[in-house]
mmCIF file of the N, C-alpha and C atoms, coordinates in Angstrom:
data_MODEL
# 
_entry.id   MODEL 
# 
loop_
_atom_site.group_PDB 
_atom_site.id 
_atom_site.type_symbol 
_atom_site.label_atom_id 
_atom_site.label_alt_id 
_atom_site.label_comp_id 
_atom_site.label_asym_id 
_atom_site.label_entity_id 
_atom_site.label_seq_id 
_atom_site.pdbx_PDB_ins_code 
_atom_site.Cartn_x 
_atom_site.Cartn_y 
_atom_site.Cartn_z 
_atom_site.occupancy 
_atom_site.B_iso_or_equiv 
_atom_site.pdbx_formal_charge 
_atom_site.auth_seq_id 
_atom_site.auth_comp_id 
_atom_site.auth_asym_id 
_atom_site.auth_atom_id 
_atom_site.pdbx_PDB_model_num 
ATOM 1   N N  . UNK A 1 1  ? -101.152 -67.030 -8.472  1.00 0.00 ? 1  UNK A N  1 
ATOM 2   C CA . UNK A 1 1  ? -99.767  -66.708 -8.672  1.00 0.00 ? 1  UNK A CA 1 
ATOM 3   C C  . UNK A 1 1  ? -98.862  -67.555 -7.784  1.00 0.00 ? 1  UNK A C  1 
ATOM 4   N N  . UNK A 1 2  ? -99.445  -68.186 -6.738  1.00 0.00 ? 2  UNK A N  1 
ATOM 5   C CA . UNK A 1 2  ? -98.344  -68.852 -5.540  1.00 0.00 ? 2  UNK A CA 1 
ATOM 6   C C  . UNK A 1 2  ? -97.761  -69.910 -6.562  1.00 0.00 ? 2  UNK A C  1 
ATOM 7   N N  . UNK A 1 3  ? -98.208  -70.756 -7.242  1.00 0.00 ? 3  UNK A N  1 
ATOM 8   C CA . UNK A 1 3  ? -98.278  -71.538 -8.222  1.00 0.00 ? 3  UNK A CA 1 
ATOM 9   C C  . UNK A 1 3  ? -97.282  -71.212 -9.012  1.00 0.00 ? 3  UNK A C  1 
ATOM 10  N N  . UNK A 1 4  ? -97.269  -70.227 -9.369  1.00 0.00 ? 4  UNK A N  1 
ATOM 11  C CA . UNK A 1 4  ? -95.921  -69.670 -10.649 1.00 0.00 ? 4  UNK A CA 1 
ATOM 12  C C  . UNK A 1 4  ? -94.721  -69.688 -9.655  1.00 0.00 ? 4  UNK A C  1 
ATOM 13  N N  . UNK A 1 5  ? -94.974  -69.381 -8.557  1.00 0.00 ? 5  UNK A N  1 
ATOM 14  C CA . UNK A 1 5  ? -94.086  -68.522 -7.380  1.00 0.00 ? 5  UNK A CA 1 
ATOM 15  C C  . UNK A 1 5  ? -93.052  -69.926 -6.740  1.00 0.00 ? 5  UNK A C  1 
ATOM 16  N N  . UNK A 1 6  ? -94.203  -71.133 -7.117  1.00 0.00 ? 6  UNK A N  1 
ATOM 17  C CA . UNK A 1 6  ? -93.484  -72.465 -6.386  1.00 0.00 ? 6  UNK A CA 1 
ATOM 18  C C  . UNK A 1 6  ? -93.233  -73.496 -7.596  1.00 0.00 ? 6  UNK A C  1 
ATOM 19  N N  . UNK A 1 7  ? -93.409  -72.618 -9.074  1.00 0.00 ? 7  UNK A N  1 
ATOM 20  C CA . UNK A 1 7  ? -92.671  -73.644 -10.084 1.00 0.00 ? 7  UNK A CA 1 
ATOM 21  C C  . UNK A 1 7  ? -93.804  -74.750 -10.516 1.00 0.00 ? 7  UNK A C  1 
ATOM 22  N N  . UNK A 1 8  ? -94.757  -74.782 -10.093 1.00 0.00 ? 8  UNK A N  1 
ATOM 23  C CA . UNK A 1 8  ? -96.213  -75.933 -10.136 1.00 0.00 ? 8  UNK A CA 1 
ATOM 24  C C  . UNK A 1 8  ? -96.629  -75.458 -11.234 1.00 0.00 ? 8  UNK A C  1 
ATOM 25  N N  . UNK A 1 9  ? -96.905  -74.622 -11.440 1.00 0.00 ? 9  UNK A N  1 
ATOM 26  C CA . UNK A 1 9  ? -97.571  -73.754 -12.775 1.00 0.00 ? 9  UNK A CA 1 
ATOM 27  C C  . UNK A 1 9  ? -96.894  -73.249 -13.641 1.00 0.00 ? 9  UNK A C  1 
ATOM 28  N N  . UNK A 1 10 ? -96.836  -72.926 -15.306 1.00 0.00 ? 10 UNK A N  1 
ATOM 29  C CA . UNK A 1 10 ? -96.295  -71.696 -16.121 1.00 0.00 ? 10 UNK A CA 1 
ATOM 30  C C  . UNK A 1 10 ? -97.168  -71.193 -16.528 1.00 0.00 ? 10 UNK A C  1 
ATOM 31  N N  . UNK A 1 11 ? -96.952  -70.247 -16.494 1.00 0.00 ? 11 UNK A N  1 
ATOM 32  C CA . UNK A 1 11 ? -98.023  -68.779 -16.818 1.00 0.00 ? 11 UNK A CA 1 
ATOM 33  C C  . UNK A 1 11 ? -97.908  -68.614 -18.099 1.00 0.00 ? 11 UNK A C  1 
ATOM 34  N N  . UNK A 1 12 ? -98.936  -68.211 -18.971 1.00 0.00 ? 12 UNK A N  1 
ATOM 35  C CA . UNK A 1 12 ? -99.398  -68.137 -20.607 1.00 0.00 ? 12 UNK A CA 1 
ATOM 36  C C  . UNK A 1 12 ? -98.855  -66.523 -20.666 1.00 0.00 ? 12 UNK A C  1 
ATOM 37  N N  . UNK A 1 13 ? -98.121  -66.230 -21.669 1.00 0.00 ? 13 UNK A N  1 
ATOM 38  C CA . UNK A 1 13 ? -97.927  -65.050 -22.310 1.00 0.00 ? 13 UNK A CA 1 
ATOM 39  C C  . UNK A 1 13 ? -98.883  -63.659 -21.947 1.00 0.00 ? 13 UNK A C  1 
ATOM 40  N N  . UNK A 1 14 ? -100.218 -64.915 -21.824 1.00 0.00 ? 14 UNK A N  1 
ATOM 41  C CA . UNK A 1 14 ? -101.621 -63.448 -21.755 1.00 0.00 ? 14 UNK A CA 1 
ATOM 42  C C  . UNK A 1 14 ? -101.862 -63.158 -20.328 1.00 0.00 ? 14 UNK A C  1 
ATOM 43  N N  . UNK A 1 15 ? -101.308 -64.419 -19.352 1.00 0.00 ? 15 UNK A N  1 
ATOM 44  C CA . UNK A 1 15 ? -101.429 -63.996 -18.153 1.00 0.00 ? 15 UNK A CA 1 
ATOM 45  C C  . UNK A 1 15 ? -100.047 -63.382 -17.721 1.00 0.00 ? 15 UNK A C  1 
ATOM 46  N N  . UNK A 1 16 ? -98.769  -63.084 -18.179 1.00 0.00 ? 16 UNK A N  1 
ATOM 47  C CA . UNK A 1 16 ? -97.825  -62.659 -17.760 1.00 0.00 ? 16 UNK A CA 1 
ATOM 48  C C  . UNK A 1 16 ? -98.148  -61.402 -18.248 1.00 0.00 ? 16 UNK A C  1 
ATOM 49  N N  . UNK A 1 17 ? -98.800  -60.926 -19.470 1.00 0.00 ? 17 UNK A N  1 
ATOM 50  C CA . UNK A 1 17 ? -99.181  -59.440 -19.573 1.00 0.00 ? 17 UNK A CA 1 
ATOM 51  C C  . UNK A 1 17 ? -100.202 -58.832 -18.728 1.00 0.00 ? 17 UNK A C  1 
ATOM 52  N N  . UNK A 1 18 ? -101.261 -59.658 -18.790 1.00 0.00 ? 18 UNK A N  1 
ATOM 53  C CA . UNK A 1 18 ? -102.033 -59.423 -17.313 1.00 0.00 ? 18 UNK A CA 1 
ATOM 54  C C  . UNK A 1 18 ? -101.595 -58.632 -16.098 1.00 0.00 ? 18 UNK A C  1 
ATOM 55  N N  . UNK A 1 19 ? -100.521 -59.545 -15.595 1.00 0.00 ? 19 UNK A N  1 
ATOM 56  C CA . UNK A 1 19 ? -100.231 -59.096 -14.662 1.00 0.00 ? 19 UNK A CA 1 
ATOM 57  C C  . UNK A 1 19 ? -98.880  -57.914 -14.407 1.00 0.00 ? 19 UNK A C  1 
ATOM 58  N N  . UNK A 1 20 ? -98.719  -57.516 -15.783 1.00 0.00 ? 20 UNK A N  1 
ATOM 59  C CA . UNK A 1 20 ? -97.829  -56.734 -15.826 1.00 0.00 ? 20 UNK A CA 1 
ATOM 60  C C  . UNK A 1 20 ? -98.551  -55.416 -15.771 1.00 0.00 ? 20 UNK A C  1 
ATOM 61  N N  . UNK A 1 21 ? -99.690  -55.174 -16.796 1.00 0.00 ? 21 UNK A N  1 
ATOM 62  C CA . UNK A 1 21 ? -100.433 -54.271 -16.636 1.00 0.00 ? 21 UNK A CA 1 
ATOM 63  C C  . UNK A 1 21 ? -101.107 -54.249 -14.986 1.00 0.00 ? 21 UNK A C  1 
ATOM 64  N N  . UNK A 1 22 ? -101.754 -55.464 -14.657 1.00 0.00 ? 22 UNK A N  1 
ATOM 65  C CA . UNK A 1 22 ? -102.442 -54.579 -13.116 1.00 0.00 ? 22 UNK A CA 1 
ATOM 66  C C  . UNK A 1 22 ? -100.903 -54.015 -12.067 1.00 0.00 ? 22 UNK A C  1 
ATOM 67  N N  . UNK A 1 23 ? -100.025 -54.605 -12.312 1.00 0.00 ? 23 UNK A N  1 
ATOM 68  C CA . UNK A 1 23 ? -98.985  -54.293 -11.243 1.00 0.00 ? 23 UNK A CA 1 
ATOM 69  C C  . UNK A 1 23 ? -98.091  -52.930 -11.835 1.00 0.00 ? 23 UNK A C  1 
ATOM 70  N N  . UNK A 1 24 ? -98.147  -52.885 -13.070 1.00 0.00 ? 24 UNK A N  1 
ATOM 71  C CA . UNK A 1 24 ? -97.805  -51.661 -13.778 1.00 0.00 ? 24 UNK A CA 1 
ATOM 72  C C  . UNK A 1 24 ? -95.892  -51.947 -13.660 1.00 0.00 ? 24 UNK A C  1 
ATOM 73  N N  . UNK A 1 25 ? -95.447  -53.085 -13.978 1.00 0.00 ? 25 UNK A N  1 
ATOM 74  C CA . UNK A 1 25 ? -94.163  -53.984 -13.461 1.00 0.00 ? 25 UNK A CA 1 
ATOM 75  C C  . UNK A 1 25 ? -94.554  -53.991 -14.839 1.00 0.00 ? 25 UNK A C  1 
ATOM 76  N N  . UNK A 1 26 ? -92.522  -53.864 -16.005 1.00 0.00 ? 26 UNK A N  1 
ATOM 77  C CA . UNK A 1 26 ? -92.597  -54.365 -17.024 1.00 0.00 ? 26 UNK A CA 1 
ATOM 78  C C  . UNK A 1 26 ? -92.793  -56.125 -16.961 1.00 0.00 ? 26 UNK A C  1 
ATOM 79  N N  . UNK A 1 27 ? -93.040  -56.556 -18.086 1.00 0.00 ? 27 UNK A N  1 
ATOM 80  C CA . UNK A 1 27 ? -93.094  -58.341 -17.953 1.00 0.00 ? 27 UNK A CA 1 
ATOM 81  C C  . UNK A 1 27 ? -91.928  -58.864 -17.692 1.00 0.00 ? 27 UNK A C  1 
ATOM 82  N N  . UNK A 1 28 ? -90.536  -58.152 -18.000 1.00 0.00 ? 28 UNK A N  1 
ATOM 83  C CA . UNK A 1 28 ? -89.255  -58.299 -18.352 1.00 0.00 ? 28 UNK A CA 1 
ATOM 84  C C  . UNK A 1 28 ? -89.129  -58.867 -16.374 1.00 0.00 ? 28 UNK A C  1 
ATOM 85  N N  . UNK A 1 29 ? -89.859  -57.708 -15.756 1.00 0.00 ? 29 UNK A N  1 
ATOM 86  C CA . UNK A 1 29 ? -89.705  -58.330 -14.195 1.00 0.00 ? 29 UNK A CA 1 
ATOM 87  C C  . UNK A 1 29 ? -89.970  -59.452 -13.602 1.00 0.00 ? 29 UNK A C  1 
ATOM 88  N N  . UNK A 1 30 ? -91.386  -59.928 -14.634 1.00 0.00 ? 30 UNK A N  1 
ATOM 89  C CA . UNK A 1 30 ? -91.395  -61.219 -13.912 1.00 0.00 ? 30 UNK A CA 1 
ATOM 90  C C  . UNK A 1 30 ? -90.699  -62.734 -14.400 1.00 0.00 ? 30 UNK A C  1 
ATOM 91  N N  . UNK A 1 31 ? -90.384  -62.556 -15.763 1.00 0.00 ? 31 UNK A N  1 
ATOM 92  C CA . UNK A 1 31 ? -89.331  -63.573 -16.059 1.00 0.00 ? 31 UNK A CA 1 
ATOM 93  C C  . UNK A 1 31 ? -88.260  -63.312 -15.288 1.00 0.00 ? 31 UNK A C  1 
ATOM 94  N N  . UNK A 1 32 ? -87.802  -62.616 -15.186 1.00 0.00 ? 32 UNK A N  1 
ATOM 95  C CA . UNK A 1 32 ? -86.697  -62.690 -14.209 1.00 0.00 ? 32 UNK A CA 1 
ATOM 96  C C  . UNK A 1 32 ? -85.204  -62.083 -15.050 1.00 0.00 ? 32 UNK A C  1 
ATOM 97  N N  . UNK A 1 33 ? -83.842  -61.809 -14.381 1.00 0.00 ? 33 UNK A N  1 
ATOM 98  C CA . UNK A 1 33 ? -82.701  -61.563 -15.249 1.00 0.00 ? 33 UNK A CA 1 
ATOM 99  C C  . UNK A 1 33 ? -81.737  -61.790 -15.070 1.00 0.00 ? 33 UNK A C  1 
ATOM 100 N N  . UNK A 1 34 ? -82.288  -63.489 -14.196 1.00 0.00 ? 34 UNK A N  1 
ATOM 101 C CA . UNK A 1 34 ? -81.196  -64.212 -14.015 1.00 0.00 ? 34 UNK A CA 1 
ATOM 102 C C  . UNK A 1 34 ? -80.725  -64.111 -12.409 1.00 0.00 ? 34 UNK A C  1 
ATOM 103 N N  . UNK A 1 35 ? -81.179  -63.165 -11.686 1.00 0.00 ? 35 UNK A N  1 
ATOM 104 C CA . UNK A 1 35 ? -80.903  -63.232 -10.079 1.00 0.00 ? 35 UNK A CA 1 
ATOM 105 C C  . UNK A 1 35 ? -82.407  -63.867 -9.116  1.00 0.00 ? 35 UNK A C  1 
ATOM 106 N N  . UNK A 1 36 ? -82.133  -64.316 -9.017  1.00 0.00 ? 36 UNK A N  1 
ATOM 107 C CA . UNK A 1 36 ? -83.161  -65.270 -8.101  1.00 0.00 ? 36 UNK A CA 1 
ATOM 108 C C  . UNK A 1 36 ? -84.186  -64.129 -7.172  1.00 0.00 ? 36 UNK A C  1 
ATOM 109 N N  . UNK A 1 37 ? -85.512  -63.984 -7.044  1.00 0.00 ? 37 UNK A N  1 
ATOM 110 C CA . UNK A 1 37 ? -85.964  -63.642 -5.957  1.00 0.00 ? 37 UNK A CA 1 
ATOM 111 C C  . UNK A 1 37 ? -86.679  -64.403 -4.686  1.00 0.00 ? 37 UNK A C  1 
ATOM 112 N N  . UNK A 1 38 ? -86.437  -63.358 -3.617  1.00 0.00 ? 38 UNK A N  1 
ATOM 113 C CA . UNK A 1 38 ? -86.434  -64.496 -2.368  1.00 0.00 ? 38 UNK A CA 1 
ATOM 114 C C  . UNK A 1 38 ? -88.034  -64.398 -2.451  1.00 0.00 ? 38 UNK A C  1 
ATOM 115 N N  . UNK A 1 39 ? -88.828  -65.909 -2.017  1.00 0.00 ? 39 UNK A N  1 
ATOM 116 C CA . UNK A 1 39 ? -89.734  -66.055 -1.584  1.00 0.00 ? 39 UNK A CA 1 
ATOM 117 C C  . UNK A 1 39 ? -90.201  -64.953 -0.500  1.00 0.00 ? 39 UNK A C  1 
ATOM 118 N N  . UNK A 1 40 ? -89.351  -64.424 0.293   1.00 0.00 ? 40 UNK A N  1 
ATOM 119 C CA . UNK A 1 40 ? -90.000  -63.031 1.527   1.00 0.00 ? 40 UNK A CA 1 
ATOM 120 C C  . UNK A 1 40 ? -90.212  -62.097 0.603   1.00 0.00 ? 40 UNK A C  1 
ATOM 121 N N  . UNK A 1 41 ? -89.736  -61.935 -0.621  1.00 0.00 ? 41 UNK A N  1 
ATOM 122 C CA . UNK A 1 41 ? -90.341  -60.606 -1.407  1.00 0.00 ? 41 UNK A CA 1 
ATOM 123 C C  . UNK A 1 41 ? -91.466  -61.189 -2.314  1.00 0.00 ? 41 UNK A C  1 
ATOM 124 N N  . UNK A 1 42 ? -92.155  -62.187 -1.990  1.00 0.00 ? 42 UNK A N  1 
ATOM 125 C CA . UNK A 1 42 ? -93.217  -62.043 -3.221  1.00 0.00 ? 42 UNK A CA 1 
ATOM 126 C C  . UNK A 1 42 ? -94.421  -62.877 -2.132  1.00 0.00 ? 42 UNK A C  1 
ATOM 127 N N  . UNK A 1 43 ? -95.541  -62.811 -2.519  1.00 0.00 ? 43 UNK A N  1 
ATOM 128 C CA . UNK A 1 43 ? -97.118  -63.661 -1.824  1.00 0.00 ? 43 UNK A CA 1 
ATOM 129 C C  . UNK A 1 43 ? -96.332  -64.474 -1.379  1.00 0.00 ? 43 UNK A C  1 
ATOM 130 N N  . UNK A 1 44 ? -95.322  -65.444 -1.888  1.00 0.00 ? 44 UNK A N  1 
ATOM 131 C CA . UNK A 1 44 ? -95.039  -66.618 -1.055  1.00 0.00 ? 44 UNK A CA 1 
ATOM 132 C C  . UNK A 1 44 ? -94.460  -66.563 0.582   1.00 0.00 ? 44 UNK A C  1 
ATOM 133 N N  . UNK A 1 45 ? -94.228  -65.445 0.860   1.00 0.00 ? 45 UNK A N  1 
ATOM 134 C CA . UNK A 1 45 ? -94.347  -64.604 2.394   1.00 0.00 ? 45 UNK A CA 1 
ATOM 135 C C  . UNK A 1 45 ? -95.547  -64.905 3.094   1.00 0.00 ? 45 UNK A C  1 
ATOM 136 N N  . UNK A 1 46 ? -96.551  -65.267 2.681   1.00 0.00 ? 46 UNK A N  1 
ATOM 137 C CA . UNK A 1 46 ? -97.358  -65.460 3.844   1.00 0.00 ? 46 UNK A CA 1 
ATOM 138 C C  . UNK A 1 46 ? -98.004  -66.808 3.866   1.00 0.00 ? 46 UNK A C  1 
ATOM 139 N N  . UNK A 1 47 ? -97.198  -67.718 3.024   1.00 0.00 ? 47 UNK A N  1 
ATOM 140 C CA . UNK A 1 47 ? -97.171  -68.790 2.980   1.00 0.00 ? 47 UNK A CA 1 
ATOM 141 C C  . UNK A 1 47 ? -97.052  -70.188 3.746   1.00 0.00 ? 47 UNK A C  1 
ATOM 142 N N  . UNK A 1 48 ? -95.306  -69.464 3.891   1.00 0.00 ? 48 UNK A N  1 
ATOM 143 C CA . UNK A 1 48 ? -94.030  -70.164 4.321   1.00 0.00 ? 48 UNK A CA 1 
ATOM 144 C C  . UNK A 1 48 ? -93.249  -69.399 5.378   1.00 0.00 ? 48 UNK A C  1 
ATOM 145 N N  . UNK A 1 49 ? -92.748  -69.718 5.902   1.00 0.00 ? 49 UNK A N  1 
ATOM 146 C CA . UNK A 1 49 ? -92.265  -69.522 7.189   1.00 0.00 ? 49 UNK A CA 1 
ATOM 147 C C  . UNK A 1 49 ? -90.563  -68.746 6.822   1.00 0.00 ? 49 UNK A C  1 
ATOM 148 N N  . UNK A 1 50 ? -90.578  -67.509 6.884   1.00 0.00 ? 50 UNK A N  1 
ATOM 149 C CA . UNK A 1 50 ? -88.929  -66.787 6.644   1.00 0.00 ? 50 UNK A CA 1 
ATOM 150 C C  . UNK A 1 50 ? -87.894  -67.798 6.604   1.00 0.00 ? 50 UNK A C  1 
ATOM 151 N N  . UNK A 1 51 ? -87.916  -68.740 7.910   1.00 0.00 ? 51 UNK A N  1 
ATOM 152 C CA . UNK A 1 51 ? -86.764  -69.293 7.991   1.00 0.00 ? 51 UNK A CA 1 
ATOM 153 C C  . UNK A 1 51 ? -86.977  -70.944 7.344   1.00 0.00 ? 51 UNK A C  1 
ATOM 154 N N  . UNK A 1 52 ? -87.888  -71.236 7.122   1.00 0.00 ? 52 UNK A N  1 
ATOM 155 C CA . UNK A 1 52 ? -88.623  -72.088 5.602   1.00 0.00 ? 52 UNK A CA 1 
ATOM 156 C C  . UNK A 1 52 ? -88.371  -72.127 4.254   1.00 0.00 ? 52 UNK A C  1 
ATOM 157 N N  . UNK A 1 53 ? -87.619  -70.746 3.838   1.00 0.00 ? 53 UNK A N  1 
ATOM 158 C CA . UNK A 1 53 ? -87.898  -70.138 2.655   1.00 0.00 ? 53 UNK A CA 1 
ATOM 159 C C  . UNK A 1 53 ? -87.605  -71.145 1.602   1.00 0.00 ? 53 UNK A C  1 
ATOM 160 N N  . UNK A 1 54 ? -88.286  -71.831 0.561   1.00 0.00 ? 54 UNK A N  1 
ATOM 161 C CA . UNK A 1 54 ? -87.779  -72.663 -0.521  1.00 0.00 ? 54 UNK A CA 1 
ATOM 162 C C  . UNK A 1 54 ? -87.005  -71.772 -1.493  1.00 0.00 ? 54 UNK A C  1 
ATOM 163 N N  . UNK A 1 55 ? -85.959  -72.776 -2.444  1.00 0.00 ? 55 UNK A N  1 
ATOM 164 C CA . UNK A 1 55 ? -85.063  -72.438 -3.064  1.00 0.00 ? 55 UNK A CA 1 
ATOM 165 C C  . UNK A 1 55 ? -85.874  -71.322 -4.486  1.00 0.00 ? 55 UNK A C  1 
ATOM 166 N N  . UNK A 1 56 ? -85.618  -70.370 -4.945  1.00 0.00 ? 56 UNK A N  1 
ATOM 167 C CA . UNK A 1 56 ? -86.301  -69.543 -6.007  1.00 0.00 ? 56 UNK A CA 1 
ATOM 168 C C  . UNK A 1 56 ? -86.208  -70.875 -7.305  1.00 0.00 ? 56 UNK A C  1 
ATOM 169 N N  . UNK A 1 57 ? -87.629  -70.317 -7.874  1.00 0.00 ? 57 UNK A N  1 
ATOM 170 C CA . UNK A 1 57 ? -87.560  -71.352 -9.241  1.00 0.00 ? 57 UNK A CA 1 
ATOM 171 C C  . UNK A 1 57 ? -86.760  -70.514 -10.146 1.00 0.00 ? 57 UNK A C  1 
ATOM 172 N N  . UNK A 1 58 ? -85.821  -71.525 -10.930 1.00 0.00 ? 58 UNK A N  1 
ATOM 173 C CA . UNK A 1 58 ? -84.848  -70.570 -11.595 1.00 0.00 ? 58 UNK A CA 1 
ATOM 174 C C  . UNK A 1 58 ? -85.528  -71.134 -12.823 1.00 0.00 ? 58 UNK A C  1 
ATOM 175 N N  . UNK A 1 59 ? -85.784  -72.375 -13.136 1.00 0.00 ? 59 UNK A N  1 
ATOM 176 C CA . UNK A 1 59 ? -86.237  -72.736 -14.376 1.00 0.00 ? 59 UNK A CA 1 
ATOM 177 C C  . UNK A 1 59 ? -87.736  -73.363 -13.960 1.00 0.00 ? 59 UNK A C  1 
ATOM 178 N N  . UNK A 1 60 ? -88.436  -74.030 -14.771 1.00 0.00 ? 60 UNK A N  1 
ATOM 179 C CA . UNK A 1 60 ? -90.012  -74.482 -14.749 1.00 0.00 ? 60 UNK A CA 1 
ATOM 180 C C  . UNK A 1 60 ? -89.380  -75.952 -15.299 1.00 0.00 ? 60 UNK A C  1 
ATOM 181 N N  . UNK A 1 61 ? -89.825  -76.804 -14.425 1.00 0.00 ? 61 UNK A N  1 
ATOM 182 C CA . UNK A 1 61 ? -90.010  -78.533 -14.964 1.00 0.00 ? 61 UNK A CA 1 
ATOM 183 C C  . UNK A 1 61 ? -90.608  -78.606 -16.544 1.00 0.00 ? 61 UNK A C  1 
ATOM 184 N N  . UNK A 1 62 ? -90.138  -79.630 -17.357 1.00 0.00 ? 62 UNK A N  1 
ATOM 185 C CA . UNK A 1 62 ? -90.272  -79.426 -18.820 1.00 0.00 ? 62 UNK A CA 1 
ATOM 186 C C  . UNK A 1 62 ? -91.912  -80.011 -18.431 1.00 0.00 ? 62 UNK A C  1 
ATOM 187 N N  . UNK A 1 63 ? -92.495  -80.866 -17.660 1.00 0.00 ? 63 UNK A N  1 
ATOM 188 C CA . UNK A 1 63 ? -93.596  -81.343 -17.515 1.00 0.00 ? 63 UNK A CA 1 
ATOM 189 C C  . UNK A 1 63 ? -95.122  -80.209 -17.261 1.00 0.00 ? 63 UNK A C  1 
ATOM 190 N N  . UNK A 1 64 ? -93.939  -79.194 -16.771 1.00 0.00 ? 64 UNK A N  1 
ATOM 191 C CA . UNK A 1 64 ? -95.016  -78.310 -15.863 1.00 0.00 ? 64 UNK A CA 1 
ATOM 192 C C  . UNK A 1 64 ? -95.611  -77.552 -17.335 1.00 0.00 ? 64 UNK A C  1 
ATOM 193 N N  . UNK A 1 65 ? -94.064  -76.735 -18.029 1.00 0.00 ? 65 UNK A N  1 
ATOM 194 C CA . UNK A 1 65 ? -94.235  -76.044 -19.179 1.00 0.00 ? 65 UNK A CA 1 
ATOM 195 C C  . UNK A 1 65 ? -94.887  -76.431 -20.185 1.00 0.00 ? 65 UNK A C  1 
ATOM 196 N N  . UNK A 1 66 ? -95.321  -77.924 -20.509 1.00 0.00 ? 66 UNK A N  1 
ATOM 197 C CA . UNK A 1 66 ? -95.963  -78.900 -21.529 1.00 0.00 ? 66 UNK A CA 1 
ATOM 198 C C  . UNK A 1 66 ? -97.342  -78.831 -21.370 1.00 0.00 ? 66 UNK A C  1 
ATOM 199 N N  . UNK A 1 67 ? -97.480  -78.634 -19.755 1.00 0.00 ? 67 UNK A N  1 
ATOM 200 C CA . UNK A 1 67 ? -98.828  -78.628 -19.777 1.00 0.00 ? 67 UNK A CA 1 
ATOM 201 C C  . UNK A 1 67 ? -99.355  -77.384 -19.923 1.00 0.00 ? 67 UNK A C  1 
ATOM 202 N N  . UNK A 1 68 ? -99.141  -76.250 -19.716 1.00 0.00 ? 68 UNK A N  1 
ATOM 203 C CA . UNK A 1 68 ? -99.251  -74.969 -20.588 1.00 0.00 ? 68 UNK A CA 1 
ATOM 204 C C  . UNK A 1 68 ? -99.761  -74.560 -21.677 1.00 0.00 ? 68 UNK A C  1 
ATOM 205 N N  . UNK A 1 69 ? -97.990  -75.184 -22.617 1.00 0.00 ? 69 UNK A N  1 
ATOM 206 C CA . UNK A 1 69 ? -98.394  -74.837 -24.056 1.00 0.00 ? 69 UNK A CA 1 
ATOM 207 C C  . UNK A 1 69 ? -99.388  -75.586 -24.360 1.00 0.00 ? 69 UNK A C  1 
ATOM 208 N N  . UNK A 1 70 ? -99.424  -77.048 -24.243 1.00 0.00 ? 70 UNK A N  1 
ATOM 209 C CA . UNK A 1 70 ? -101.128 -77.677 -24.598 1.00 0.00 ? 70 UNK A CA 1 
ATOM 210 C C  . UNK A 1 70 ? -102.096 -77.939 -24.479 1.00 0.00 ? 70 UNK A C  1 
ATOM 211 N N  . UNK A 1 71 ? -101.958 -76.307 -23.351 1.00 0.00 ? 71 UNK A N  1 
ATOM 212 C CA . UNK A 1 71 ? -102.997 -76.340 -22.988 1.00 0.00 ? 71 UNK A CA 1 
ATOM 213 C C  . UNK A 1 71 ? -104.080 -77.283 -21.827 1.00 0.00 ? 71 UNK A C  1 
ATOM 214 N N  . UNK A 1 72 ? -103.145 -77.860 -21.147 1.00 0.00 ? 72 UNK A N  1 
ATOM 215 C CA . UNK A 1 72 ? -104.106 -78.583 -20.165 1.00 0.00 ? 72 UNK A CA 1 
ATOM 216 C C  . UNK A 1 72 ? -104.147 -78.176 -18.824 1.00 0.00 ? 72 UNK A C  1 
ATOM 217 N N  . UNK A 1 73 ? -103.751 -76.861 -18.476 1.00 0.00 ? 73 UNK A N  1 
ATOM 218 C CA . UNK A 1 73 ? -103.824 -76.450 -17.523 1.00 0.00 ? 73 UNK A CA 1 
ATOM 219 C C  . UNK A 1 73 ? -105.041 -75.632 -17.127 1.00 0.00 ? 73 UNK A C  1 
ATOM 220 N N  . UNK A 1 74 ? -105.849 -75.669 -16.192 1.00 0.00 ? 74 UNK A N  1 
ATOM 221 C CA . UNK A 1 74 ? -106.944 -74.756 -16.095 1.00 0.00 ? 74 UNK A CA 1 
ATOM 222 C C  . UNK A 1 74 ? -105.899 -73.599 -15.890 1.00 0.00 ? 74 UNK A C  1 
ATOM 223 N N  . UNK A 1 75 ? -106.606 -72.077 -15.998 1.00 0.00 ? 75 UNK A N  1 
ATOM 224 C CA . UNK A 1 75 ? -106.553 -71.055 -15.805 1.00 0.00 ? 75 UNK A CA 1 
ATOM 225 C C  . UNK A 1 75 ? -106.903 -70.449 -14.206 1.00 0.00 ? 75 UNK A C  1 
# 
């Protein structure tokens, strides 16, 4: 998930339900609704340093998302 968390990765439909069910979080939470969350509220807390904090991914690089849909991303 740090991966989704730092914009490197997009997550497949089946892993965003995934993780909606183990966290019991609608999916609607982890796309987001448009307000940014801070890196201190998610894994990326024990990452990075509080006063470190990188900017929230608001969107995914069209490169990152390509590799996704076609699949060339390991899992």
């Amino acid at each position: 998930m740090d991966r989704w968390e730092s914009g490197e990765l997009y997550p497949t439909w089946e892993q965003l339900r995934a993780l909606a069910e183990l966290t019991q979080f609608p999916v609607g939470y982890f796309v987001g609704d448009g307000v940014p969350i801070r890196a201190a509220d998610t894994s990326l807390r024990f990452h990075v340093r509080v006063d470190d904090e990188p900017d929230p991914v608001l969107a995914y690089p069209a490169d990152v998302v390509r590799r996704t849909v076609d699949g060339g991303e390991p899992r």
